[in-house]
Steps between C-alpha positions, in 0.01 A plus 500: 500500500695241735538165304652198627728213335211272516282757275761505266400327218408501132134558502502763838826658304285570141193648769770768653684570173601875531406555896687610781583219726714394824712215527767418746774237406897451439687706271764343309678633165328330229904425305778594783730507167274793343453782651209658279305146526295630801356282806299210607243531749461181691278345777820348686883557504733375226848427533566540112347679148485113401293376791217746428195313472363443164148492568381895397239483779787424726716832374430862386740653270573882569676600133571873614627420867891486467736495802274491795602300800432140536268370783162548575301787354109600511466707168234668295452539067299412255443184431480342166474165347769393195388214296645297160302358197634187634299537832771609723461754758652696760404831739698831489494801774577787322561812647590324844557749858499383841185449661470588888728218712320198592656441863809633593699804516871579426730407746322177626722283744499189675409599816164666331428123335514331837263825682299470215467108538594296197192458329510890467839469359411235269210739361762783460743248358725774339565876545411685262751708413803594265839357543709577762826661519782263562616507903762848534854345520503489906203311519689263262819495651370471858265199365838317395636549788212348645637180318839455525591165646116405470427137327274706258343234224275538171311171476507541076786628253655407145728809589859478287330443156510190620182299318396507130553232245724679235683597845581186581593359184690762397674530852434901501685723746352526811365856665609583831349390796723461787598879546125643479432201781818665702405846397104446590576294775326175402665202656320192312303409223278205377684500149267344253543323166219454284401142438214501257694773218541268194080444462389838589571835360339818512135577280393823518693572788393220697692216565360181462529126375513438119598167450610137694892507571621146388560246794851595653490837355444663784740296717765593286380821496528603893862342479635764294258758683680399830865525350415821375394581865818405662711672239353815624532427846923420417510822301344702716651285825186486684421255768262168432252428801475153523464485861372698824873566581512655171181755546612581844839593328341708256487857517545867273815449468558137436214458242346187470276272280244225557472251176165534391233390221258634354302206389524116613438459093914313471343236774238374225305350847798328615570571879850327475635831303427675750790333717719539193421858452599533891797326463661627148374876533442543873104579375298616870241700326237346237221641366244231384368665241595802237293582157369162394291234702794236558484162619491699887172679485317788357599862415264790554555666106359170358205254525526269750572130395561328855295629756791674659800274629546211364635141671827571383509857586442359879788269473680760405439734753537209755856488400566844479380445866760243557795617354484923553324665227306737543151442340378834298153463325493858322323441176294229634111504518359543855397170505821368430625725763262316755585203430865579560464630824314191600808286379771699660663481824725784409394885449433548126554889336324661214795719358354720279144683503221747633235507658153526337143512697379361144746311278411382135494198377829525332692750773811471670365683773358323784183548777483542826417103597786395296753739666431300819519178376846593454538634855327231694815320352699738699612602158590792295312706222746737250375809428613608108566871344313490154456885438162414318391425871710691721605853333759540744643339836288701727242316341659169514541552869160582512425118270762389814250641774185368352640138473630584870123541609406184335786245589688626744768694562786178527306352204599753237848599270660588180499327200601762248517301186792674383606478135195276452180765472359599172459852620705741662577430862457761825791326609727444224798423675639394856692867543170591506405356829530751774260669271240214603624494836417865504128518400446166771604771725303733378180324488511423870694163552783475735854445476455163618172468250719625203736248599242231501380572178809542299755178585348397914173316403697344186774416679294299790328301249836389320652392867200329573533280142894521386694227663781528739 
């Protein structure tokens, strides 16, 4: 019997105790850190174990399925409902197999999405298939060839063991970055600090807000956050974008940084530290908005409080405008994302995310109509490499492609997160790039495309907001 997500609930669950149904949905290990803990079943991607949704109508808990391949999967067991004497409850398939494919065969491409229209490649949405070998080393070697001299850009990165509070205070070593840039060919990178870390931590696995930092705190805060930022960029002698001279001099071999943040949670609503932050540490990319609804705007992981952006989220993007900051509104709800676009006069990004025909009411993911919202800016959307949505990089290309389809190809990039995920990363580090570059190939795009996608489209957006 086929069931849906919708059916999937308490009363339905106790009528099919013990039957054989069908239920398509995302597959994600239930504890990345155990392997015998089994897997989640859910109606839409997660990028983390802690962001699995804790409604049990919203997730299905497979006990016996253990290293299976994340991404979407139609599968077929016996059903059964688990309850508590204190009234909880939650649905198992046990005995779980694959179930016929809903859509799509192996070996799906981009060029099949656009002759099979998008709405046919929304409905297939994911192959459904095991993951795939990495590219053979000539595919890899003639991808990074393919980017040598190329102002390739990832729009999102706490690479270098750069963030984390105990980091910071304690002044930790740094990892490398600069040599897997040279090595991976990756010219520039929005370098992020984390604004909001002293009030949230992780529950669960799941980060979010657990208490109200003291006035100042956070101000203080991003000061030794962007110290810590610059001491990596002396160590590792890495170049500081701070104007469109600067990206145009950037390239694989002379590595280069853009001062970002993630969060405009050090402002406290004041638009005049913005101009400081521009000034003291050469800040051109700020993300409004991180884990926990700030004096900016909403998030999408929590309740919304202000209807989306707030008054002085608009100054601040107005000044952003002024100055040359880049205006990034990854996190935000889609109604603060629409009201941004109305502020701006500048192209705003969304660094870090996927696409989703259907997004919860908590996701990071995003739909369709808020995708272009972002492009009608003439802006950028980052494209991330959770493995509990993408199980490898053909299948991030393929996440790549089906954002492609609904923004446009100049409207899409990378924002890999790196060092900042919660679960393992596709792409877990910048030598690992041609290996992208490779399965963009592979999926149909161009060389020029490729190009696009991993450093053009970023790059147009930054010389269209950095000053000169």
């Amino acid at each position: 019997m086929r069931i849906t997500w919708t059916e999937l609930r308490r009363d339905t669950a106790a009528a099919w105790q013990g039957r054989m149904v069908e239920i398509e949905g995302w597959l994600s290990p239930a504890d990345p850190e155990d392997a015998g803990a089994g897997s989640v079943l859910t109606e839409e991607p997660v990028c983390c174990a802690g962001c699995l949704p804790a409604a049990p109508e919203r997730r299905l808990h497979l006990p016996e399925l253990t290293g299976a391949a994340a991404g979407l999967h139609r599968l077929r067991g016996i059903l059964r409902l688990a309850e508590t004497t204190a009234g909880d409850w939650w649905c198992e398939l046990q005995r779980p197999v694959p179930a016929a494919p809903a859509a799509i065969a192996p070996g799906f491409t981009r060029r099949d999405l656009i002759a099979g229209g998008l709405a046919a490649g929304l409905a297939a949405w994911m192959p459904l298939r095991p993951a795939q070998a990495a590219p053979d080393a000539g595919a890899f070697a003639a991808a990074r060839r393919l980017l040598d001299g190329q102002t390739t850009m990832d729009l999102h990165s706490h690479g270098g063991s750069l963030i984390g509070l105990r980091r910071i205070r304690e002044k930790a070593p740094f990892s490398p970055l600069a040599a897997p840039m040279r090595e991976g060919g990756m010219a520039a990178i929005c370098l992020a600090v984390v604004a909001d870390s002293p009030a949230t931590r992780v529950e669960d696995k799941r980060i979010r807000p657990y208490r109200d930092p003291d006035p100042g705190e956070l101000y203080a805060y991003a000061g030794q956050a962007f110290a810590r930022l610059f001491d990596l960029v002396r160590s590792q002698e890495l170049g500081v974008v701070a104007t469109r001279a600067d990206l145009q001099a950037a390239t694989p071999d002379r590595p280069s940084v853009i001062v970002s943040s993630e969060g405009g949670d050090f402002l406290e609503g004041r638009a005049d530290r913005v101009d400081e932050a521009f000034a003291k540490w050469r800040l051109r990319h700020l993300q409004l908005t991180h884990y926990r609804v700030n004096e900016l705007g909403d998030i999408q992981t929590e309740p919304p409080v202000h209807g989306g952006l707030t008054a002085a989220g608009e100054a601040v993007v107005r000044r952003c405008n002024r100055l040359g900051i880049v205006v990034d509104v990854a996190h935000g709800t889609y109604d603060l994302v629409k009201r941004a676009a109305a502020v701006t006069d500048k192209p705003l990004v969304l660094s870090h995310t996927s696409l989703n025909p259907k997004p919860g009411r908590y996701s990071r993911t995003i739909g369709p109509d808020h995708a272009r919202v972002i492009a009608e800016t003439n802006g950028v959307i980052g494209i991330w490499p959770p493995s509990t949505i993408y199980p490898d990089l053909a299948a991030m290309a393929e996440g790549m492609a089906r954002m492609v389809e609904v923004a446009g190809i100049d409207h899409v990039g990378l924002g890999s997160d790196m060092m900042g995920l919660l679960s393992p990363a596709v792409l877990p580090g910048y030598d690992q790039l041609p290996g992208l570059a490779a399965a963009l190939l592979a999926q149909g795009f161009s060389k020029e495309e490729m190009l696009k996608l991993l450093g053009g489209n970023i790059r147009r957006v930054f010389l269209a907001g950095l000053p000169a």
